[in-house]
KOLZA-495658 format. One line per field, with one value per residue: x, y, z of N, C-alpha, C in turn; residue in one letter. Coordinates in Angstrom, 2 decimals, always signed. Example, Ala and Ser with C-alpha at 12.3 -4.5 7.8 and 13.67 -1.06 7.14 Angstrom:
residues 2
n_east = +13.19, +12.85
n_north = -5.69, -2.25
n_up = +7.80, +7.08
ca_east = +12.30, +13.67
ca_north = -4.50, -1.06
ca_up = +7.80, +7.14
c_east = +13.20, +12.90
c_north = -3.30, +0.03
c_up = +7.80, +7.87
resn = A, S
end
This chain:
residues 129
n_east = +103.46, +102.10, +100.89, +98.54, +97.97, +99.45, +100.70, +98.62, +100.09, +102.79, +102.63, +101.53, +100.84, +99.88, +96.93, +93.33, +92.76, +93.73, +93.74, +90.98, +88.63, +89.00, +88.32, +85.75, +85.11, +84.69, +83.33, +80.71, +80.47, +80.22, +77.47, +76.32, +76.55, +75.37, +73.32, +72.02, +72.63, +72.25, +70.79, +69.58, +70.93, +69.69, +67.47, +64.10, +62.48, +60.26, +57.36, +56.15, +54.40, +51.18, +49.84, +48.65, +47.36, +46.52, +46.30, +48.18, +48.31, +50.55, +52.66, +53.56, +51.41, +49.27, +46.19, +44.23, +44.83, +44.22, +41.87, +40.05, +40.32, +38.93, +36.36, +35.73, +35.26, +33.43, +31.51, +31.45, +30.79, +28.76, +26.72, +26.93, +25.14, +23.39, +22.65, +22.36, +20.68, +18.19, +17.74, +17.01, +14.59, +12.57, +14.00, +16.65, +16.73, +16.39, +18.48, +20.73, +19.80, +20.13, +22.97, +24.29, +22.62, +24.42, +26.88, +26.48, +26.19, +28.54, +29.95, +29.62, +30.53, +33.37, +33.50, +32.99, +35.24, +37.09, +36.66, +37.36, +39.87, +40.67, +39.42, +40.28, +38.89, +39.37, +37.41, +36.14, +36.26, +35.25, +33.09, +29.72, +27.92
n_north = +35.76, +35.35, +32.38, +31.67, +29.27, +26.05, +24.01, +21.04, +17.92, +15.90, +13.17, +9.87, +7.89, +8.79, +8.24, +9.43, +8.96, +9.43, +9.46, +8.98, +10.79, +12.31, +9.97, +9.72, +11.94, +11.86, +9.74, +10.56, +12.93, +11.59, +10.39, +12.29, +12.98, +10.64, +11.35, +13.70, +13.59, +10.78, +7.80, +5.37, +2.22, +0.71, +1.58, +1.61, +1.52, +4.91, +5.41, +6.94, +9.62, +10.43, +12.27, +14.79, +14.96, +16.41, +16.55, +14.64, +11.59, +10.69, +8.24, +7.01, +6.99, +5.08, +2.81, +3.14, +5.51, +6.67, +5.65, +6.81, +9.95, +9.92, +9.06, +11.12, +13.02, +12.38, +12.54, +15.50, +16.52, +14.67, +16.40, +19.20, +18.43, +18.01, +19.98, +21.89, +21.02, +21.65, +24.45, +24.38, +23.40, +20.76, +18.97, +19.47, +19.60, +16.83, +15.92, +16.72, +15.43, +12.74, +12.62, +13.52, +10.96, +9.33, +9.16, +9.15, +6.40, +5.48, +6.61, +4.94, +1.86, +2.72, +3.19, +0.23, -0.64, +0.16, -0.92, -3.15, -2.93, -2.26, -4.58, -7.04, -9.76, -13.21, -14.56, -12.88, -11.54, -13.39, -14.13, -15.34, -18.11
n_up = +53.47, +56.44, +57.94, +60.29, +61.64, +61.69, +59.56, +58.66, +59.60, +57.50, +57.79, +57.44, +58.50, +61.07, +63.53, +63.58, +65.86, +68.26, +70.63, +73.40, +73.37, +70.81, +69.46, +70.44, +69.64, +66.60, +66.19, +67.20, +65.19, +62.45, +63.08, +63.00, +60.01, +59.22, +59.97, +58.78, +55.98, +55.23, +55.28, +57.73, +57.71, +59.23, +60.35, +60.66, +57.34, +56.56, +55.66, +52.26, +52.61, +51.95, +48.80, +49.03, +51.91, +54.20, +57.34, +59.26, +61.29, +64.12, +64.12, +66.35, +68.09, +70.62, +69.71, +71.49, +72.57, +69.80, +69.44, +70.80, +71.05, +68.34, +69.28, +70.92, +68.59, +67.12, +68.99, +68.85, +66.10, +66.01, +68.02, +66.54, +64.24, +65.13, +66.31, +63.99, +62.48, +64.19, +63.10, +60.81, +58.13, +56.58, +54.03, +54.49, +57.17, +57.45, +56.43, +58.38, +60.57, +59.65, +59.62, +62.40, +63.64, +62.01, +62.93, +65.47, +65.76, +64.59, +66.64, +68.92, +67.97, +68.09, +70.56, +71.49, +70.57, +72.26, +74.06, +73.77, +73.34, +76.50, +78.04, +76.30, +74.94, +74.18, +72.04, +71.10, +68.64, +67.06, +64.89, +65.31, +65.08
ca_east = +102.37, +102.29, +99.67, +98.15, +97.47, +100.49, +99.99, +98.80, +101.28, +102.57, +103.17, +100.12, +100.52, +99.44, +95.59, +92.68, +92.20, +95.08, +92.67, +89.26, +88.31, +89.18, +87.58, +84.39, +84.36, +84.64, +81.94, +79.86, +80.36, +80.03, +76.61, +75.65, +76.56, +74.48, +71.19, +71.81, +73.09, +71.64, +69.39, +70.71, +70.71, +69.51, +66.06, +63.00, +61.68, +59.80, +56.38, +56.05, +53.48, +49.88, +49.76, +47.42, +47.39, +46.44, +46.78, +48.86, +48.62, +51.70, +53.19, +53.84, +50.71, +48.55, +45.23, +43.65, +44.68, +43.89, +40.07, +39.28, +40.30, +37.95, +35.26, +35.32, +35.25, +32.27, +30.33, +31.20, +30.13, +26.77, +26.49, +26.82, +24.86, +21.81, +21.90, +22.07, +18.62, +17.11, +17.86, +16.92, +13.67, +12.34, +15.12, +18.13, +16.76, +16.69, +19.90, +21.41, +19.95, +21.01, +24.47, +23.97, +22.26, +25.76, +28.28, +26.20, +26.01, +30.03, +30.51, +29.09, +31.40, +34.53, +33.55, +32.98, +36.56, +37.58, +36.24, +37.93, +41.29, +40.21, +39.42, +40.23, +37.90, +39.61, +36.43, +35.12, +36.35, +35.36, +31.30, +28.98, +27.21
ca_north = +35.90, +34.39, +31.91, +31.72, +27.72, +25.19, +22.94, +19.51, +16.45, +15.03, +11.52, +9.57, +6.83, +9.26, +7.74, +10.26, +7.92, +9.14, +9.37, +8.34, +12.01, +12.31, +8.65, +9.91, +13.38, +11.56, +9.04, +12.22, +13.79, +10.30, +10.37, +13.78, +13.43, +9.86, +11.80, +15.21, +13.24, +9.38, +7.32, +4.68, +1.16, -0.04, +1.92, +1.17, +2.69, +5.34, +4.80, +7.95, +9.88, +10.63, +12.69, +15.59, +14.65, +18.04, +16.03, +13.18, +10.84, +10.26, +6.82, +6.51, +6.69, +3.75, +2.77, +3.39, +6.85, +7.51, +5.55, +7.95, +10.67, +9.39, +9.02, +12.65, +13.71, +11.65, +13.29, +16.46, +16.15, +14.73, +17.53, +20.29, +18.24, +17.87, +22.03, +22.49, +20.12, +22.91, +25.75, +24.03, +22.62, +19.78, +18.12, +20.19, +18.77, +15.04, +15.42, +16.56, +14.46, +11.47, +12.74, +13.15, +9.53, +8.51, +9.91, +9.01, +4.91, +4.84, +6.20, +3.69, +1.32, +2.95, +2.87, -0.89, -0.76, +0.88, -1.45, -4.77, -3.00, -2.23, -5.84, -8.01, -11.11, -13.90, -14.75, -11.22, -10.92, -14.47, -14.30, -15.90, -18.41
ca_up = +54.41, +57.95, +58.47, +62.05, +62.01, +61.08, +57.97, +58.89, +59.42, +56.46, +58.46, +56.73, +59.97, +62.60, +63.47, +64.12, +67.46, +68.88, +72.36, +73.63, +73.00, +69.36, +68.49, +70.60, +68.79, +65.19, +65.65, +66.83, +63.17, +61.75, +63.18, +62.55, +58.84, +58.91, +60.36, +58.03, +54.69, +54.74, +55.81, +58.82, +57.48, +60.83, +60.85, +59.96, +56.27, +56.54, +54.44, +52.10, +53.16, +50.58, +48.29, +49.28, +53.10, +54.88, +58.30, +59.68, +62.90, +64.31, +64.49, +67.68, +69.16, +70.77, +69.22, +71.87, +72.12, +68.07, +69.49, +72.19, +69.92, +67.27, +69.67, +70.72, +67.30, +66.75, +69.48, +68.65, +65.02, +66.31, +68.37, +65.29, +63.48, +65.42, +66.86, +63.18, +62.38, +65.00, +62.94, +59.22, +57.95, +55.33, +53.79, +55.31, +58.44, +57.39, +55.97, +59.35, +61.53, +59.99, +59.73, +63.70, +64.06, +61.38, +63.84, +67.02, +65.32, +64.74, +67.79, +69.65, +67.39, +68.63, +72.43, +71.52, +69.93, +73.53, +75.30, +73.78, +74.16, +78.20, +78.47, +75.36, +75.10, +73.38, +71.27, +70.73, +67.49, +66.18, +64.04, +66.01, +64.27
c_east = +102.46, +101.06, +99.52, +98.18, +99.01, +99.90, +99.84, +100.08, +101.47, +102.76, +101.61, +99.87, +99.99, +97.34, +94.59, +92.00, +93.28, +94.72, +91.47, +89.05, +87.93, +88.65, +85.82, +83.75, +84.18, +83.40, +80.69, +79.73, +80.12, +78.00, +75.35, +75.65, +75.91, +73.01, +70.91, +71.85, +72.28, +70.96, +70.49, +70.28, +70.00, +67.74, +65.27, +62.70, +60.60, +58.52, +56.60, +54.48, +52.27, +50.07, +48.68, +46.94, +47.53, +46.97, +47.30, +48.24, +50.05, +51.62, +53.28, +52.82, +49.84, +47.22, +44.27, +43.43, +43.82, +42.29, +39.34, +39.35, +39.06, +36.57, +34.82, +35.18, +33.89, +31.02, +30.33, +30.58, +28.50, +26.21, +25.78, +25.79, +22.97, +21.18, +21.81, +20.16, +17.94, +16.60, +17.42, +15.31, +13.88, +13.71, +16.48, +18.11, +16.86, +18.05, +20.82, +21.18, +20.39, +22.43, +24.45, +23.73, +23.69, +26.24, +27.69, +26.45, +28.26, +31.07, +30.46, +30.15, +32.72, +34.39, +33.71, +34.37, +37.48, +37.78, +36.91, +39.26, +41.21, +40.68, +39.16, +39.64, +38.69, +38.48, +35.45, +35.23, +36.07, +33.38, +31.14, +28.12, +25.57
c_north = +34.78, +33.31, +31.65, +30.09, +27.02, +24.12, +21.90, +18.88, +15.96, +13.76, +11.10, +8.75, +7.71, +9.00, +9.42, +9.40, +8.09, +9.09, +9.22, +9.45, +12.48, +11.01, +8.95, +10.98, +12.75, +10.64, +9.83, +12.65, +12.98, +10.38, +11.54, +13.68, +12.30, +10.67, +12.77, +14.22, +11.68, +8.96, +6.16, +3.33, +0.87, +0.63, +1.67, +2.02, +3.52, +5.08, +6.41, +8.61, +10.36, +11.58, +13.72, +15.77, +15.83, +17.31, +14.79, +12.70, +10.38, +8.95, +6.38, +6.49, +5.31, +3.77, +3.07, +5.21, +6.87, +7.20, +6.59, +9.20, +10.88, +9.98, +10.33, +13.54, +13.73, +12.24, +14.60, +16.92, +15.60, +16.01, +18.95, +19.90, +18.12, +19.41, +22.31, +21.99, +21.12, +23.88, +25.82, +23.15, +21.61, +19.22, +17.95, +19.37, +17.09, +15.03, +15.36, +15.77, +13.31, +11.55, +12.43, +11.72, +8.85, +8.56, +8.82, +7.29, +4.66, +5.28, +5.26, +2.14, +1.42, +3.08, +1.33, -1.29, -0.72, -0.12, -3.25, -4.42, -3.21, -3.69, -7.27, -9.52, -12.53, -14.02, -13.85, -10.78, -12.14, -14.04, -15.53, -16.70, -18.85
c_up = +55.43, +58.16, +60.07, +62.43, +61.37, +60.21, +58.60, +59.00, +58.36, +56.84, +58.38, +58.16, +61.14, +62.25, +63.92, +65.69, +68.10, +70.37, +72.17, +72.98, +71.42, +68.91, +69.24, +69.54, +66.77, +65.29, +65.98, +65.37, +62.42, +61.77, +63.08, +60.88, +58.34, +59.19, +59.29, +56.26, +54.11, +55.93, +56.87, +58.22, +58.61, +61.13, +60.16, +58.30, +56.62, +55.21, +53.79, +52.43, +51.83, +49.98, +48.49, +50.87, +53.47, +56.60, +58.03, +60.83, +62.76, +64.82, +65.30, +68.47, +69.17, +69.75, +70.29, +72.28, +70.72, +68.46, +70.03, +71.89, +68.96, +67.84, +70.39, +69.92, +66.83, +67.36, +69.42, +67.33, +65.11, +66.92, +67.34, +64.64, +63.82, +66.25, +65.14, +62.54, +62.80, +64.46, +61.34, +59.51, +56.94, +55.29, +54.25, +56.87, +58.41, +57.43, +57.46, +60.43, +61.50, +60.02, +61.58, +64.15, +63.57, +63.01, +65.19, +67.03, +65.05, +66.01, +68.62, +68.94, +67.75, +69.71, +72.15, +71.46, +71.25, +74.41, +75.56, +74.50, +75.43, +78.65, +77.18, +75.97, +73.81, +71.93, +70.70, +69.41, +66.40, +65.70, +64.88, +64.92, +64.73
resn = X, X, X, X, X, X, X, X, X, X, X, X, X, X, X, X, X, X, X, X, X, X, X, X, X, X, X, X, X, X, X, X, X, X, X, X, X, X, X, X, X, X, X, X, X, X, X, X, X, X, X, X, X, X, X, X, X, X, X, X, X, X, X, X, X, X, X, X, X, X, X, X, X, X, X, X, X, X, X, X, X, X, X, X, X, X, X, X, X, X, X, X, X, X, X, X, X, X, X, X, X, X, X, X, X, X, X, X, X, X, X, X, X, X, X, X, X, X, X, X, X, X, X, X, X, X, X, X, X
end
């Protein structure tokens, strides 16, 4: 039977660098079979992630993004919480409004949060005595 391809070289000295080309295309596959197979000495560890964790935040974003985030979460949650008060009496209604007053009290906490990043105060974060 004919084969279509010729057998390798048996001459062990011939390099796979025999051109730029062939030493670019190998550290290509070098680096494809570091991203697919192992981990890169050189990068950071990954933390593992929780156990049960329905969402993430991604790593890469600022804190001030993840605040301003937060703080629209916060007023939308007061929101729900105080059209629902409207629609509930007696206790149902305590309960939601202070959820509402919660939300509306740590928002106000994370605008504050907003507002150091904006314009950090050296002494803003020291207790006042």
């Amino acid at each position: 039977m004919i084969k279509p391809t010729p057998n390798p070289p048996n001459d062990l000295s011939t390099s796979p660098y025999e051109s730029l080309d062939s030493k670019k295309l190998h550290e290509a596959a070098e680096r494809a079979l570091d991203y697919h197979l192992g981990p890169n000495p050189d990068a950071k560890p990954k933390s593992k992630p929780r156990k049960g964790a329905l969402f993430a935040a991604s790593r890469d974003l600022h804190a001030e993004t993840l605040l301003a985030n937060a703080s629209e979460d916060l007023l939308s949650i007061s929101a729900i919480a105080a059209d629902l008060a409207d629609d509930v009496e007696g206790t149902r209604r305590s309960v939601a409004l202070a959820l509402s007053r919660l939300a509306d009290g740590v928002h106000l906490l994370v605008e504050r949060a907003l507002d150091q990043i904006d314009s950090p105060d050296p002494g803003a974060h020291r207790a006042k005595a």
